[in-house]
matplotlib code that plots the C-alpha trace (Angstrom):
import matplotlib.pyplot as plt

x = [-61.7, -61.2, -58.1, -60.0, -58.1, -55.9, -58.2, -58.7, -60.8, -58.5, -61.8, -58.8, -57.2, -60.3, -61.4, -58.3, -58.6, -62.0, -61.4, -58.4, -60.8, -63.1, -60.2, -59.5, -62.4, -63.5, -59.8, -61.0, -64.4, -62.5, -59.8, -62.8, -65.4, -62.4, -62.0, -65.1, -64.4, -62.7, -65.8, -68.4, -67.3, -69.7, -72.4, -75.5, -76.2, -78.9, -76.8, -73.4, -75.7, -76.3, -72.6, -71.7, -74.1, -72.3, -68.7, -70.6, -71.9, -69.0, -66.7, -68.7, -69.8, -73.0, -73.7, -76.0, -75.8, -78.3, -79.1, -78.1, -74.7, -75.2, -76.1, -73.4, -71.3, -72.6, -72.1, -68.8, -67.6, -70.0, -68.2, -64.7, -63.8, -62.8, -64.7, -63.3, -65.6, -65.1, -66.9, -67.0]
y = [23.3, 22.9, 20.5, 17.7, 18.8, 16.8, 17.4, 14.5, 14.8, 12.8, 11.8, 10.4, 13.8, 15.7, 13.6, 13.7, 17.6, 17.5, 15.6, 17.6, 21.0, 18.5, 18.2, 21.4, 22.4, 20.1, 21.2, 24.9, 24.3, 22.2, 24.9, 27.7, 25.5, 24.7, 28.9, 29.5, 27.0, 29.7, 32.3, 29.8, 26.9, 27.0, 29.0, 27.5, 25.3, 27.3, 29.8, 28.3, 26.5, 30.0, 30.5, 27.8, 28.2, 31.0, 29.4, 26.6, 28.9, 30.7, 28.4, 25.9, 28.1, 28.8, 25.4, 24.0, 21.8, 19.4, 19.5, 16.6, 17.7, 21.1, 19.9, 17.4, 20.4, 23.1, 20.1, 19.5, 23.3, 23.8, 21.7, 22.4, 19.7, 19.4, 18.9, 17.3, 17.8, 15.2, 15.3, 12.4]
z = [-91.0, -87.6, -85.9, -84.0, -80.2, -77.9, -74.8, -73.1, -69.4, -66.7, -64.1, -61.3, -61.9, -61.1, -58.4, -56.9, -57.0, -55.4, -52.7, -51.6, -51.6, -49.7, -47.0, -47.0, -46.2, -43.7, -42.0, -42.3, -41.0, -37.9, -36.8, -37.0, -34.8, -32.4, -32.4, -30.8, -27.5, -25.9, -26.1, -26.0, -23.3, -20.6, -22.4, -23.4, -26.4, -27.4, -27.8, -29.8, -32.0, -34.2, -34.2, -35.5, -38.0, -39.0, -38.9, -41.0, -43.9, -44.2, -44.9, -46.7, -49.2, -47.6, -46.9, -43.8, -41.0, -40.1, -36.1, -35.2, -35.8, -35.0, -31.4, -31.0, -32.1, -29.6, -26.7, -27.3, -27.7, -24.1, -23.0, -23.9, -26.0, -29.5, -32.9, -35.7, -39.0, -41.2, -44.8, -47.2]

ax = plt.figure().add_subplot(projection="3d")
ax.plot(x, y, z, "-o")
ax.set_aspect("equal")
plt.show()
């Protein structure tokens, strides 16, 4: 017969372990949308907006990027600023 085992799922634990990957990946995603300022400042939105599309999918696992913030994105890197994603 088989022992009855000790496991015992810790939901803080796990949660705790998620959000940290979510951090980490918003702080990835951040540092390689601030990368493309340099080739992209001045250019037009029409034309970041792909990019960052790319940079988005990569590091999110192939996740999207509604257009909203895809625009607001491609404006800020036009213009030379910085982005700061932040997911919750």
């Amino acid at each position: 017969m088989a022992k009855s085992g000790g496991f015992k799922f810790d939901d803080r634990a796990m949660k705790k372990l998620v959000n940290q990957g979510v951090q980490k990946m918003a702080s990835d995603l951040t540092s390689a949308l601030n990368a493309l300022t340099g080739r992209y400042q001045g250019k037009p939105v029409e034309e970041i907006k792909p990019e960052i599309q790319r940079v988005w999918a990569k590091h999110s696992g192939g996740g999207s990027i509604t257009d909203p913030e895809l625009t607001q994105f491609a404006e800020q890197i036009q213009a030379g600023g910085r982005v700061e994603v932040r997911l919750s």
